[in-house]
C-alpha positions, 0 to 999 in steps of 0.5 A: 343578009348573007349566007351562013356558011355549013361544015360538018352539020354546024355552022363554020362560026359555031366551029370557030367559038368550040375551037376558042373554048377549047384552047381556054379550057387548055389554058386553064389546065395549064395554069392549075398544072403550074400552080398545083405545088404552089404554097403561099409565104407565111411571114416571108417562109413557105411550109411544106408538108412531111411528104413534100419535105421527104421528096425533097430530100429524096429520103423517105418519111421514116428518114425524115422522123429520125432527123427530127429525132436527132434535132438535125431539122426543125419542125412544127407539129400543128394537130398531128400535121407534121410541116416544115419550113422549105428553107430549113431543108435547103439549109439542112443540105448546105451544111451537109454538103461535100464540095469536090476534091482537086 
């Protein structure tokens, strides 16, 4: 039988196995970090809430209501909950874009 080997009070194979751990929980970390914003399609479109729409946009949420007010953004309002779909906003800033004078 050979001779198990010690480092710092424990075995160089338990330090192998907290090392292997340790890069599986920066994995998963990760991966949340990656998935955190994601949002699921909804028959092909993917909703967002008030606050995402606002960040967005770079406008605050009080913006937001005056452009639903004036009918220049589709919405629906589910139990209170405000969300809009994410390709009404990209639409909403193709019409209103300004290209560059020559």
């Amino acid at each position: 039988m050979e001779k198990e080997e010690w480092k710092s009070g424990m075995m160089v194979e338990d330090e192998q196995i907290l090392d292997f751990i340790s890069e599986i929980d920066e994995a998963i970390n990760k991966a949340k970090d990656t998935f955190k914003d994601y949002r699921p399609l909804l028959n092909g479109n993917r909703w967002i809430s008030d606050r995402e729409a606002a960040e967005f946009l770079k406008v605050s949420r009080h913006t937001l209501f005056t452009y639903r007010q004036k009918g220049l953004l589709p919405y629906v309002m589910l139990c209170g909950k405000i969300l809009y779909r994410e390709r009404d906003l990209e639409e909403l800033l193709q019409r209103n874009y300004v290209s560059a004078q020559k």
